[in-house]
C-alpha positions as CSV (number, residue, x, y, z in Angstrom):
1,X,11.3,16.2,-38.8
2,X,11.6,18.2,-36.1
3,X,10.5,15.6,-33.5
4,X,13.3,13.3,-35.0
5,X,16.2,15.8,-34.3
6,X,14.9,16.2,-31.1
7,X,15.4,12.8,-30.6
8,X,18.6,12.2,-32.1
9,X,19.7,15.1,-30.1
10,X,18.8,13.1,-27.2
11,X,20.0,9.8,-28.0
12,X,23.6,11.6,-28.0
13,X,23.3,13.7,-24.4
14,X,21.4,10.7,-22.5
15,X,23.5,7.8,-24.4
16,X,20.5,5.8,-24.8
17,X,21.8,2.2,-24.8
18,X,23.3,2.9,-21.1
19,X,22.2,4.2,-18.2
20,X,23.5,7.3,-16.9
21,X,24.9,6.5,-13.7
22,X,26.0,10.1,-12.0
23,X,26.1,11.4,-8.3
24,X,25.8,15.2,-10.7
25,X,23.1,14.9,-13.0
26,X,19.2,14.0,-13.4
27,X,17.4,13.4,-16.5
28,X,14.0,14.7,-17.5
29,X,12.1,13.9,-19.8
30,X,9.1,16.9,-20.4
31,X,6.1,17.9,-22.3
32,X,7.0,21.5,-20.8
33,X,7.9,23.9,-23.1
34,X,8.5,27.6,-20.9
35,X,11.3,29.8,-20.1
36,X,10.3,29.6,-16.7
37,X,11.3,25.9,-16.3
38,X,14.5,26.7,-18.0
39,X,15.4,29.6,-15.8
40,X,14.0,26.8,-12.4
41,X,16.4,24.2,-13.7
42,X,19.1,26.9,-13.6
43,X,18.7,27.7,-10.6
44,X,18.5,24.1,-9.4
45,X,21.6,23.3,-10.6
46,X,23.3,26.4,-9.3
47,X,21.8,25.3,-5.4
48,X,22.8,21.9,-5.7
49,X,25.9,21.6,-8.2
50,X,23.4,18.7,-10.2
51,X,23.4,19.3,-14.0
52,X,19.8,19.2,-15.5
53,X,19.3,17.4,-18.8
54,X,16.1,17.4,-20.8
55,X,14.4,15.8,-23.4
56,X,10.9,17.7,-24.7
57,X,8.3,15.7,-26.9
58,X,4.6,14.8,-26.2
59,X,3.8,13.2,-23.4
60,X,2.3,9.8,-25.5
61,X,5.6,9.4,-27.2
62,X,7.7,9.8,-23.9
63,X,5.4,7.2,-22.3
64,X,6.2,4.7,-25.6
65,X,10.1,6.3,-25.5
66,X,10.4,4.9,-21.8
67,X,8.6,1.6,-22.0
68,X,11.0,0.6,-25.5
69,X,14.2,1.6,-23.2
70,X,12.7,-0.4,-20.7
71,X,15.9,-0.8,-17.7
72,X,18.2,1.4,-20.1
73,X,16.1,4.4,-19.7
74,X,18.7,7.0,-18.6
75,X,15.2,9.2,-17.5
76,X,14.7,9.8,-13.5
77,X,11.5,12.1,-13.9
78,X,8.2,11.8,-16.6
79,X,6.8,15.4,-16.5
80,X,3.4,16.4,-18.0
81,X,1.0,18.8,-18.5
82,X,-2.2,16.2,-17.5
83,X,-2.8,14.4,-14.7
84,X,-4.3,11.7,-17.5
85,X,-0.5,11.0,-19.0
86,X,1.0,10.3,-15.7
87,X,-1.9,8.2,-14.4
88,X,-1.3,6.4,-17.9
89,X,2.1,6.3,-17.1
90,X,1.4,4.9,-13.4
91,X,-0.6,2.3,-14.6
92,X,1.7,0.7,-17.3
93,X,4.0,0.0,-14.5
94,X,6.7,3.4,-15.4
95,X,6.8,5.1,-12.2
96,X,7.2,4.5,-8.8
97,X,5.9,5.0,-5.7
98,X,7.1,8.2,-3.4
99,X,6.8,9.5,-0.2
100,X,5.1,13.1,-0.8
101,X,5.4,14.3,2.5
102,X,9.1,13.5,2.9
103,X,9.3,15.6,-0.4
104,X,7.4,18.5,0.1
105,X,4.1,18.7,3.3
106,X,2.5,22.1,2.5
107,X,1.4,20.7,-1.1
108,X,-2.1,20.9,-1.4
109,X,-3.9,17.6,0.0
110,X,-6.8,18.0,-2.9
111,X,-4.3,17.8,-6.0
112,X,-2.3,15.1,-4.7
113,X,-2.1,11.9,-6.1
114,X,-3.9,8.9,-4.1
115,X,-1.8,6.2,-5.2
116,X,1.3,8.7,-4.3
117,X,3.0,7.9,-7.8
118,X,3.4,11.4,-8.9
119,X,3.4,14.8,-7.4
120,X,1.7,18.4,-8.9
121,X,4.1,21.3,-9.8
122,X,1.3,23.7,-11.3
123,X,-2.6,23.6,-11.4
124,X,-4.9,25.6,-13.8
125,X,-8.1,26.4,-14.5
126,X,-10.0,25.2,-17.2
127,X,-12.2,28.6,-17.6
128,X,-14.3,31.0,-19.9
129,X,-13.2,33.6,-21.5
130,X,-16.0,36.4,-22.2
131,X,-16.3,39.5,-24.0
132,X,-18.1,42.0,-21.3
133,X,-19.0,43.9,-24.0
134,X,-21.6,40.9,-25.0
135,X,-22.0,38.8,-22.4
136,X,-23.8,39.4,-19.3
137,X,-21.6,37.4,-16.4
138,X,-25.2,36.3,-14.7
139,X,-25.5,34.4,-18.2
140,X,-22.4,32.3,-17.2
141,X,-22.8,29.9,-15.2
142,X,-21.7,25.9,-15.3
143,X,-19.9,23.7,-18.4
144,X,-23.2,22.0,-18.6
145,X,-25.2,25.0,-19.2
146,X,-22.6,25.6,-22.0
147,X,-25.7,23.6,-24.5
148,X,-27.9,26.4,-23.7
149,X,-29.3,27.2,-26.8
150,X,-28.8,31.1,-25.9
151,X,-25.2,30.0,-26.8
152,X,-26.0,29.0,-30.3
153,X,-23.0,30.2,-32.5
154,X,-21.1,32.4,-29.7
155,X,-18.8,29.5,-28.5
156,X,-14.4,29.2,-28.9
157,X,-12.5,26.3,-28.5
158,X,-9.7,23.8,-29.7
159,X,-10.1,20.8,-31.1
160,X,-11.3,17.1,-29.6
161,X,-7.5,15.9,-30.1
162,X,-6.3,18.6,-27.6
163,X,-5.5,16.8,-24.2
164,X,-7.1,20.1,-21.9
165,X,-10.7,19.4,-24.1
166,X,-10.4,15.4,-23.0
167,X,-9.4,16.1,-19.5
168,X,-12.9,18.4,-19.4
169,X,-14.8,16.0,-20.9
170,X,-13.0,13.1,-19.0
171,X,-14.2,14.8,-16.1
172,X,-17.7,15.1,-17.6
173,X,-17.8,11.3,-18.1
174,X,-16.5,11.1,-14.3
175,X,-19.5,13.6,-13.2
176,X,-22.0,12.5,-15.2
177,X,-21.8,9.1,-17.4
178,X,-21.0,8.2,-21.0
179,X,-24.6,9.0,-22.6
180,X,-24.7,12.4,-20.9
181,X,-21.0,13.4,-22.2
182,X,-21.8,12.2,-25.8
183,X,-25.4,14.6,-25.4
184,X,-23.2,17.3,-24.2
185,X,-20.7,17.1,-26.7
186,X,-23.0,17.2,-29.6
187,X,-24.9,19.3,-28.5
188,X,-21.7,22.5,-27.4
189,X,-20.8,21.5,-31.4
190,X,-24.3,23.0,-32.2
191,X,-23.0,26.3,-30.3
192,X,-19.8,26.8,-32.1
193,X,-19.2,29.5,-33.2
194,X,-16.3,28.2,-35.7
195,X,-14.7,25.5,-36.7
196,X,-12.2,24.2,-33.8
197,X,-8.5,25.2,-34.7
198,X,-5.5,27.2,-32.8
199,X,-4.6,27.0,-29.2
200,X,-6.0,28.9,-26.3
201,X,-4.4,32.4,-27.1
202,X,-6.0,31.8,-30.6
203,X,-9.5,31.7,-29.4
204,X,-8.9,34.6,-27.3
205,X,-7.9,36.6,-29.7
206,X,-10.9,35.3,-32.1
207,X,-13.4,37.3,-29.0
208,X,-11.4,40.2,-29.3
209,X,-11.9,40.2,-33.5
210,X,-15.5,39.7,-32.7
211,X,-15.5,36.7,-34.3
212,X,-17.3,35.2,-31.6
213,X,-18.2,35.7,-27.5
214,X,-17.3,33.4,-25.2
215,X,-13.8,30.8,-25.4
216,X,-13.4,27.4,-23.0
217,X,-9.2,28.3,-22.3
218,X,-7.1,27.6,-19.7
219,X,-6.7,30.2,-17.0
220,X,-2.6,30.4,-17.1
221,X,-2.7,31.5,-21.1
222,X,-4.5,34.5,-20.0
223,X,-2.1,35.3,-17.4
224,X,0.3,35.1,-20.1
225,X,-1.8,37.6,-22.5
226,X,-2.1,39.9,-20.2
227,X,1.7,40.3,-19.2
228,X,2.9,39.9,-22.5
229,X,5.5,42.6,-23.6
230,X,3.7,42.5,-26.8
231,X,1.0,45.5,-26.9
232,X,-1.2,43.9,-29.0
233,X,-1.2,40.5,-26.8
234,X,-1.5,42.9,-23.9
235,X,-4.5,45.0,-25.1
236,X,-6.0,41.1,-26.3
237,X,-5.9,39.6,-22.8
238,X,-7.4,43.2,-21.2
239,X,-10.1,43.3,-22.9
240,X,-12.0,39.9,-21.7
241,X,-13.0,39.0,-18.7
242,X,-12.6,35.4,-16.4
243,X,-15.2,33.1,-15.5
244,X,-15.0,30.0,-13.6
245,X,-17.7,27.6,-13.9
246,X,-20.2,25.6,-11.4
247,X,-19.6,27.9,-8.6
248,X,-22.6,27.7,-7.0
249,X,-23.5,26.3,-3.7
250,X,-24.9,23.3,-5.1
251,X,-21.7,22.8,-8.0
252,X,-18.8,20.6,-8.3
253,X,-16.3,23.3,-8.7
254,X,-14.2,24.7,-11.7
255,X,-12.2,21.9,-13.6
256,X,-8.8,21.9,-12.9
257,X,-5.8,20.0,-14.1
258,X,-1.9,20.0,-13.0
259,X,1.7,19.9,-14.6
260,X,3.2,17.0,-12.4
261,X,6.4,15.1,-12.3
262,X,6.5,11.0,-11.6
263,X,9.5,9.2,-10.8
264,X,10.4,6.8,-13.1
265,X,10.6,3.1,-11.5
266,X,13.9,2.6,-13.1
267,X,15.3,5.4,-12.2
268,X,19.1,5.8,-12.1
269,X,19.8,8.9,-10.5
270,X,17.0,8.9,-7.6
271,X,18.7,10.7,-5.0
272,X,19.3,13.6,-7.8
273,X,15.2,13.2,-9.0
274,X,14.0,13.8,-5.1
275,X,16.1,16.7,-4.6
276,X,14.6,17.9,-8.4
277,X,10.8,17.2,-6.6
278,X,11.8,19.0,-3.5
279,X,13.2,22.0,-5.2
280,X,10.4,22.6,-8.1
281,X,7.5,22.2,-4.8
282,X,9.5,24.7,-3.3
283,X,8.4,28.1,-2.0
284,X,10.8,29.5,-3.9
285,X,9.8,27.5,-7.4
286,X,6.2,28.2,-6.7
287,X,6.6,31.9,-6.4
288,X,8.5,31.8,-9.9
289,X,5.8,29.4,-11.2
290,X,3.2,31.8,-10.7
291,X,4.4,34.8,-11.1
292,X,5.7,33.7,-14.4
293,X,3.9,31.0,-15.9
294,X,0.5,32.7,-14.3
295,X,-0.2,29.1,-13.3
296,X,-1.8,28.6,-9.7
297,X,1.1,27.4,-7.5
298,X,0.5,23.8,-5.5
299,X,2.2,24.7,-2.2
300,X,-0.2,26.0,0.4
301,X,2.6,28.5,1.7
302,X,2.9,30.4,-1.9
303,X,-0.3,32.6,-2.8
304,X,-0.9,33.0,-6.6
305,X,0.4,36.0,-8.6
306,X,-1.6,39.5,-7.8
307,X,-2.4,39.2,-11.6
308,X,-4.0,36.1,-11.6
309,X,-5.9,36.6,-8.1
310,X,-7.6,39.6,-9.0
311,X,-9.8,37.1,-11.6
312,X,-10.9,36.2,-7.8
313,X,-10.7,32.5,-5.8
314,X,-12.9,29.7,-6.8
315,X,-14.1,26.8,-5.4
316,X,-11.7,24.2,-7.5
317,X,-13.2,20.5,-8.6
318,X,-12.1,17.8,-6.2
319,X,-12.2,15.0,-8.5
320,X,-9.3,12.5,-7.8
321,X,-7.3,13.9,-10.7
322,X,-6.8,9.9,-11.9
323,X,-10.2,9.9,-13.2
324,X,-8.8,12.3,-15.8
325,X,-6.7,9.2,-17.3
326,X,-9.2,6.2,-16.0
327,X,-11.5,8.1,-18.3
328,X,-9.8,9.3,-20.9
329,X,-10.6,6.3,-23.3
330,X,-14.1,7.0,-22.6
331,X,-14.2,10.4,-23.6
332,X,-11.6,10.0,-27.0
333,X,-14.3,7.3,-28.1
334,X,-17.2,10.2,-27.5
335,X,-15.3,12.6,-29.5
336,X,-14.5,10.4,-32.0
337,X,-18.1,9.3,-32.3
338,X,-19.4,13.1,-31.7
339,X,-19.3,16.0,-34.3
340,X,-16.6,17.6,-32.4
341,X,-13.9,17.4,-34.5
């Protein structure tokens, strides 16, 4: 029900059946969901007098939203929080191709996009969580080694249907082949410590009640835990510890993933959606972003939030993010034939 209002709600500020022709506004439509992104669209339109409108649903039912409008899409900009969504989005012909260095040159080379069809806002870590009261940190070391039997009911984690768990494991499938994800897979189910449910914060919390050791979260939510004005939230995100994985020498790097924005091909308001790009790649925006958000920002220029770099730097995954969509069929058909559920 919910998703339907949303929807109707949109059909009446967008006018769905027309395109939205205006030298003052720029349409969004976003799977983010913070106050920070409200209070950056503010701003925006404050700076350059260009009124923001946005649409919020998952990313899969934007996708199917702006391939049934087709060239009555009113949308300028497709954001996400997966590199996957707007590769699938590039690749069913939705978005367009930009110049990213006439947008923004101090993003970060590594996370941009090859095919130059979308550009990164955010980046975070895919990382473990760890009680230091139980776990060693010289026991910690790769996603691989996560099958060790030493971790035999001690691991956290969402479910297969989350789209962080199939960007890891796309990346697995990337790394390593099919037969060696599937392995994996069943074999991190023979380490759970529960079964999957809640988000991120959730299976931080679950450490902190003891209920297990160790939790495979994003880096940003405990950024978020950790500044929260709630005490108990607070005290939560205290009391573990960060690790990033494959570290070593030898390793790959920590998984990563980005929120990005694409431009939609059919764009009616383009001039508006590159001074939208320019603005939320800003120095400015980044700051906010990760000081915020706790997300690590993508413009060379901006350092990460002194909360956030105390956790340490890390050597980051250099994967060509698209891999995280080529292979995401790959790795839903592993989970779905796994006991991951």
């Amino acid at each position: 029900m919910k998703k339907i209002i949303i929807f109707l709600v949109s059909i009446v500020l967008f006018g769905c059946q027309h395109k939205q022709v205006d030298n003052k506004i720029v349409n969004i439509y976003s799977k983010r969901h913070y106050q920070v992104d409200k209070d950056l669209f503010k701003k925006f339109e404050e700076e350059h007098n260009i009124k923001v409108n946005i649409v919020k649903a998952n990313s899969d039912e934007l996708i199917e939203r702006i391939k049934t409008e087709g060239k009555n899409c009113p949308a300028d900009l497709l954001i996400t929080v997966d590199a996957g969504k707007l590769y699938k989005a590039a690749n069913e012909n939705l978005l367009t191709k930009i110049n990213t260095k006439e947008i923004n040159a101090d993003i970060k080379e590594e996370l941009l996009d090859k095919n130059s069809f979308w550009l990164p806002i955010t980046y975070r870590a895919r990382i473990i969580a760890y009680n230091p009261k139980k776990v060693n940190i010289d026991e910690l070391s790769t996603y691989e080694d996560l099958t060790n039997e030493k971790w035999k009911n001690r691991i956290l984690v969402r479910t297969s249907s989350n789209a962080y768990n199939q960007a890891l494991l796309s990346s697995l499938v990337a790394h390593h082949g099919e037969e060696f994800a599937l392995k994996w897979s069943n074999n991190l189910v023979d380490n759970f410590a529960r079964e999957p449910k809640g988000n991120d914060r959730d299976q931080v919390r679950a450490i902190v009640a003891n209920i297990s050791d160790i939790a495979i979260v994003n880096s940003y939510y405990i950024g978020l835990l950790q500044s929260s004005s709630d005490s108990l939230d607070k005290k939560t995100g205290e009391s573990v510890k960060v690790f990033f994985p494959n570290q070593a020498k030898n390793e790959r790097g920590t998984h990563i993933n980005i929120s990005g924005v694409g431009l939609l091909k059919n764009s009616p308001n383009k001039d508006n959606a590159l001074k939208f790009m320019k603005f939320i790649t800003s120095e400015y925006a980044q700051e906010y972003y990760t000081n915020n958000s706790f997300e690590y920002p993508v413009n060379k220029n901006v350092k990460p939030s002194a909360l956030i770099a105390k956790w340490g730097d890390f050597k980051i995954d250099h994967l060509d993010l698209n891999e995280l969509g080529i292979k995401r069929k790959k790795a839903v058909e592993i989970f779905e034939k796994s006991r991951w559920n």
